[in-house]
C-alpha positions in Angstrom: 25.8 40.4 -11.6 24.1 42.7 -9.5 22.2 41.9 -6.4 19.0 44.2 -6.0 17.6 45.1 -2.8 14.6 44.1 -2.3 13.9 44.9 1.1 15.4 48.2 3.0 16.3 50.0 6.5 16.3 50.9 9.4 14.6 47.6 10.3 16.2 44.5 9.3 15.1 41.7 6.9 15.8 38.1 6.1 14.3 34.8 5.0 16.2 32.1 6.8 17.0 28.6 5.5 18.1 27.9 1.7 15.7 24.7 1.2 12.2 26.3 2.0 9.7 28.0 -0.6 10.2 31.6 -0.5 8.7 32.3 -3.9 5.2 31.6 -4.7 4.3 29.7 -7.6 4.2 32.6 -10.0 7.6 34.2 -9.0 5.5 37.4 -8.3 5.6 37.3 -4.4 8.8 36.7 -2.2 8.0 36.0 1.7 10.2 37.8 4.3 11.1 38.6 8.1 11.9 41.5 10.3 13.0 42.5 13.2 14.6 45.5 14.8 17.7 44.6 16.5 20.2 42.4 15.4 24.1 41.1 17.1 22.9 39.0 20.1 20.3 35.7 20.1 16.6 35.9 20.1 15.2 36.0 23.8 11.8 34.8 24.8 9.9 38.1 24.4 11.6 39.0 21.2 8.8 38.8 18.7 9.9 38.9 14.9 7.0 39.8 11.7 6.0 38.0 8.9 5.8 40.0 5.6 5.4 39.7 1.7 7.1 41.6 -1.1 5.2 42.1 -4.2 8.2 42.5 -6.6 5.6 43.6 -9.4 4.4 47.0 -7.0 7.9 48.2 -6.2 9.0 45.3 -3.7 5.6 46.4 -1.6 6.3 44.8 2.0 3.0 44.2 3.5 2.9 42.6 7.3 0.8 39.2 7.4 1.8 38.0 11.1 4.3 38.0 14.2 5.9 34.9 15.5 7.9 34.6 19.0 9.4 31.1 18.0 12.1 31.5 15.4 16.2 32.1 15.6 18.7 33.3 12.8 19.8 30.9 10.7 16.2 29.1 10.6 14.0 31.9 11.1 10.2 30.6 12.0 10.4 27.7 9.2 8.3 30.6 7.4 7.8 29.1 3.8 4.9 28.6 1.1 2.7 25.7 1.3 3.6 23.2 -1.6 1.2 23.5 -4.4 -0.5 26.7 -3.5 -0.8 29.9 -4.4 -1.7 31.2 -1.4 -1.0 29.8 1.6 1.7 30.0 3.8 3.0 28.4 7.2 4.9 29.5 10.1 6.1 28.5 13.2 5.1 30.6 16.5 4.8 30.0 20.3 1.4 30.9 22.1 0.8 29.9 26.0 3.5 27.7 26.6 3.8 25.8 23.6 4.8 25.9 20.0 2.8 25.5 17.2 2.0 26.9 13.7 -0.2 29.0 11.7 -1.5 28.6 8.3 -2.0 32.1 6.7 -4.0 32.4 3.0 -2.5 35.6 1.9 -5.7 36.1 -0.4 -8.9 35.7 2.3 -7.1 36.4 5.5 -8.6 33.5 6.7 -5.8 31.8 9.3 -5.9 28.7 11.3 -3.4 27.4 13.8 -1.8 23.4 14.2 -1.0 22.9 17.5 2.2 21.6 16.7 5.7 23.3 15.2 6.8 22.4 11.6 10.4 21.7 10.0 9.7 20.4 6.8 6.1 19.9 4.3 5.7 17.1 1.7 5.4 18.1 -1.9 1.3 17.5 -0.9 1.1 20.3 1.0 -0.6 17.9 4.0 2.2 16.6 5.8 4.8 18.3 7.7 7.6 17.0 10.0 9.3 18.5 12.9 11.8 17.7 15.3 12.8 18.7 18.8 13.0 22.7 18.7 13.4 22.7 22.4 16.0 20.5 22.4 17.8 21.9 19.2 17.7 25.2 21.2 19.8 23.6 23.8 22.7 21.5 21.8 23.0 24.2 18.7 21.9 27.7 19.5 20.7 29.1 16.9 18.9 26.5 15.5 15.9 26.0 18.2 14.1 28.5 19.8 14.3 30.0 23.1 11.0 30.0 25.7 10.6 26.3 26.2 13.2 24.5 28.4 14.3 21.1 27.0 12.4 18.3 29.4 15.7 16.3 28.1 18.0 18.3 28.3 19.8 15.9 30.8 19.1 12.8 28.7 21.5 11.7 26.8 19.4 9.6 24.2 15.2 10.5 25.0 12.6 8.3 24.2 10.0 10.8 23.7 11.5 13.3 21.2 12.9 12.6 17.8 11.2 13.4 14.6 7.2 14.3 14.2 5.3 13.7 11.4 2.4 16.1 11.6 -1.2 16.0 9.8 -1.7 19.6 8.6 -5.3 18.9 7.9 -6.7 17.9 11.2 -3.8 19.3 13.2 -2.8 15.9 14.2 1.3 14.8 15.4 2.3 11.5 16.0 6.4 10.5 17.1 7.3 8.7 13.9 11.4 8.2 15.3 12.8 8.3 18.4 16.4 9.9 19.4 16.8 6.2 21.5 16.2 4.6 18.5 18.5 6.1 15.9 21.2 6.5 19.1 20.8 2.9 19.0 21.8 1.9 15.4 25.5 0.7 15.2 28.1 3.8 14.2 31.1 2.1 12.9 33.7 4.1 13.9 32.8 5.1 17.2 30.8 3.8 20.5 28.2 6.7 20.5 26.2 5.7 23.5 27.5 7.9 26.1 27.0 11.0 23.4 23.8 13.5 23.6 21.9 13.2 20.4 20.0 15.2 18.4 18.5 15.6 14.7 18.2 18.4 13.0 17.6 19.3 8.9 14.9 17.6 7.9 13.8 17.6 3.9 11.4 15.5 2.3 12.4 14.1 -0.9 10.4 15.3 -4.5 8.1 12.8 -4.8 7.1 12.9 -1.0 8.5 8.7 -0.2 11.3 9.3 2.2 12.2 11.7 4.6 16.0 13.1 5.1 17.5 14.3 8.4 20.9 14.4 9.9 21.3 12.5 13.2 23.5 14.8 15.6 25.8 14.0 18.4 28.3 15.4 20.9 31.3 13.7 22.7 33.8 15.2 24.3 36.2 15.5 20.6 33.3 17.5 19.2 30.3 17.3 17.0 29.8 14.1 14.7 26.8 13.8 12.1 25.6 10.9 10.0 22.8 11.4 7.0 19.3 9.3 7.2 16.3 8.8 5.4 13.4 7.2 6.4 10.1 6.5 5.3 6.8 9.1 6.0 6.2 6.6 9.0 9.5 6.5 9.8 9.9 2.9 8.9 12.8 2.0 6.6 15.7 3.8 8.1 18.7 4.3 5.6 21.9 5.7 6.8 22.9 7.4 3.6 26.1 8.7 5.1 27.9 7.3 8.5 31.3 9.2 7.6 31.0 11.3 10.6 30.7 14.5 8.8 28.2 15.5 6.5 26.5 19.1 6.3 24.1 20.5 4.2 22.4 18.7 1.3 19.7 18.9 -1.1 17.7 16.5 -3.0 18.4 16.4 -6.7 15.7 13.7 -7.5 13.5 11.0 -5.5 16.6 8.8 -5.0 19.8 11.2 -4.8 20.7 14.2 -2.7 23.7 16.4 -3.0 25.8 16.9 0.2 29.0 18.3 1.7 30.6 15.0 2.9 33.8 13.6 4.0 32.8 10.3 2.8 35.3 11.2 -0.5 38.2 12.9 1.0 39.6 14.4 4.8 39.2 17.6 2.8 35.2 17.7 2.3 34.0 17.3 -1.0 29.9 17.8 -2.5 28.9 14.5 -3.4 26.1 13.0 -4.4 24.3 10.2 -2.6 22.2 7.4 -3.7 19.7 7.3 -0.9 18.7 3.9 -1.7 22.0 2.3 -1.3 24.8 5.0 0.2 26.5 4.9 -3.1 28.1 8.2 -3.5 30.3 10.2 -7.0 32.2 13.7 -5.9 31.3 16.5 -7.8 33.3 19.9 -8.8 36.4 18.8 -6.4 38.9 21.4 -8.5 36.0 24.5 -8.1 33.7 23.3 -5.4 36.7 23.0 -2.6 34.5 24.5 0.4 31.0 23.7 2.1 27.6 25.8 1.3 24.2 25.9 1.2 23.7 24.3 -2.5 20.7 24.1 -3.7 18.4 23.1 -6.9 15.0 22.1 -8.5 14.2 18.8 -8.5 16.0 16.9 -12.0 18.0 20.3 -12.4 21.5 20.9 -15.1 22.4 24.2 -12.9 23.1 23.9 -8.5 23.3 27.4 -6.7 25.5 27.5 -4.1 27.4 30.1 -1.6 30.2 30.0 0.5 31.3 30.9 4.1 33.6 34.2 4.1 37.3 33.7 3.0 40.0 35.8 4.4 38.7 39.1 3.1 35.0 38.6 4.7 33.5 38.2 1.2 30.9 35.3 0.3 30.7 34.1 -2.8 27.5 33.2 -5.2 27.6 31.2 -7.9 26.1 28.3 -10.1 28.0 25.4 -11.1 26.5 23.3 -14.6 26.1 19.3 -13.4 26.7 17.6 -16.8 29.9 19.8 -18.0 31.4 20.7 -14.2 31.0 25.0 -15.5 31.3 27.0 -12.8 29.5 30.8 -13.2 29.9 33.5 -10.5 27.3 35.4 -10.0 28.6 37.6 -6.4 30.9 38.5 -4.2 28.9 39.7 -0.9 31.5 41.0 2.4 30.0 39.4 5.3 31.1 42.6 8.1 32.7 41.4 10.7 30.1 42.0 13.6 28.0 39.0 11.8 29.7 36.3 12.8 28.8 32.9 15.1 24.7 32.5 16.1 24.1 35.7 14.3 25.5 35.7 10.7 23.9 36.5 8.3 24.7 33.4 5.6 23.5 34.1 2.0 21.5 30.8 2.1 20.1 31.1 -1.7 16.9 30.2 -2.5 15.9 29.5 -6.1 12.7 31.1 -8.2 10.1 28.4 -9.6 11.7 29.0 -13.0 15.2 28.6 -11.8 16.0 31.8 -13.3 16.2 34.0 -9.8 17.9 33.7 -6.7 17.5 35.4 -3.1 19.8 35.9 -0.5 20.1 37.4 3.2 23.3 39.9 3.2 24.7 42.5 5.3 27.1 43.9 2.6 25.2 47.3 1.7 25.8 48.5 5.3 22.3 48.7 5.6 21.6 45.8 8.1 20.5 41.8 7.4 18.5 42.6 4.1 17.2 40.4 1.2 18.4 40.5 -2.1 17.5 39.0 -5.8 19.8 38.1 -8.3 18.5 37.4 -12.1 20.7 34.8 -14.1 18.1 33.9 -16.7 20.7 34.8 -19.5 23.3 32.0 -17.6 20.8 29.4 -17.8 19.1 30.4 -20.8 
């Protein structure tokens, strides 16, 4: 299938993370970042801009903002507020501290929450947010620079862990602590000498329960285990304590789809039953390698890519739930000089139809660009 561009030289263009809303409701608008430099991480006085395409005026780009808090893979958490049709949120730093703006791309009209965002409920009124600081410091490209980490020599901090932030009166209140989930018994491991951190946070459908992945580092490398937790951050669930789990999706209010090695040593997509840890592999025989899979809520179809394989090229495709079909829709080459903090993963992020598909790629030659792919006649 082909991949259009939708967004062109000499300055470079992306969208970031695979779970946020980069349509609008109608499927008309597509949000969008850029930047003019690329191969080496963000620095404190590197200052990215927020745009829109209007994919019914030619792919129109039109500049809405600038943020100096953002990094790669994540971008600025830039991403449509759930349930309208015209506001958006983005993360930014201003005198010393990071917070976020709410834009309507309509009026103009823009306020700012003194506090960063991660994640928003299906309402549109809550947000969570963990410790970008600190996130800067144990995974670069995943935090942003500018802010030292007060913890950075703390193994386990009582004051940072997850946020759950009132968009409405600009409000945040420390829902979960990093001492607290640090605390909970790891079976296969004492943890408490390990640095800790969370880090991809997605709220489930119906808004009840919160996902995140609790992070830590020993000296045999990096270990994760999958949580969910009540908006209050009551209720903690580990989903997944394998040791390795990566990225995920929810696929209803009670099940989320993750790369796991809670079925096999290889790594398998599984889905989880958030209420009990449950788990069922899916698409072992097609599905043999971790990606950024993602889905509406209820869905038949998942979109999901792939990392390169040995001739640079990333992969795009959908793969049917019920019947285990799996329908390529791209091969992408990743070159070369897009590789560790700076790649440029496809990172697919679905239409409100479920017809459409974005991506970040580098293939064309033409920089970190964003690209649509139309598989209505797959799903049809």
């Amino acid at each position: 299938m082909t991949a259009e561009p939708l967004t062109t030289g000499p300055k470079h263009h992306w969208f970031g993370y695979y779970d946020k809303l980069q349509f609008d409701p109608s499927g008309r608008y597509v949000l969008g970042m850029e930047v003019e430099f690329e191969h080496r991480p963000p620095t404190p006085d590197d200052t990215i801009a927020i745009g829109i395409i209007d994919l019914h005026d030619g792919n129109r780009w039109t500049e809405l903002g600038h943020s100096a808090a953002w990094c790669w893979q994540q971008g600025c958490m830039l991403q449509w507020l759930p349930g309208s049709d015209s506001r958006i949120i983005w993360n930014d730093r201003e005198r010393g501290c990071f917070d976020s703006h709410i834009l309507d791309v309509r009026t103009g009209t823009k306020e700012t929450v003194p506090f960063p965002v991660y994640t928003v409920a299906p309402d549109g009124k809550t947000a969570f947010a963990t410790d970008f600081a600190r996130n800067n410091d144990t995974r670069p490209g995943y935090g942003y620079p500018g802010i030292p980490d007060p913890n950075r020599d703390v193994l386990a901090p009582e004051d940072s862990g997850l946020w759950r932030v009132d968009l409405e009166p600009g409000s945040s209140e420390l829902i979960l602590s990093l001492a607290e989930v640090a605390a909970l018994p790891y079976p296969h491991a004492d943890i408490r000498n390990a640095k800790h951190w969370f880090n991809h946070l997605l709220v489930s459908p119906d808004g009840s329960r919160l996902e995140f992945l609790h992070r830590w580092t020993t000296e045999s490398g990096r270990q994760t285990r999958m949580l969910t937790c009540a908006p209050d951050g009551s209720d903690v669930r580990i989903v997944d304590d394998c040791g390795v789990t990566s990225h995920f999706i929810w696929l209803d209010a009670h099940h989320i789809i993750a790369w796991s090695k809670a079925h096999s040593d290889r790594g398998d997509f599984c889905i989880f039953d958030e209420r009990t840890g449950d788990f069922e592999p899916i698409g072992t025989d097609v599905m043999t390698v971790d990606g950024h899979v993602n889905c509406l809520s209820d869905a038949d179809w998942i979109v999901n890519d792939t990392y390169p394989d040995r001739d640079r090229i990333r992969s795009l495709y959908l793969y049917h739930l019920q019947t285990g079909e799996l329908v390529d829709l791209a091969g992408l080459h990743a070159p070369p000089e897009y590789n560790g903090e700076w790649r440029c993963d496809l990172h697919p992020r679905l239409s409100p139809d479920g017809t459409r598909v974005t991506v970040d790629s580098a293939h064309a030659g033409k920089g970190r660009q964003i690209y649509l792919v139309n598989f209505s006649e797959v799903v049809a």
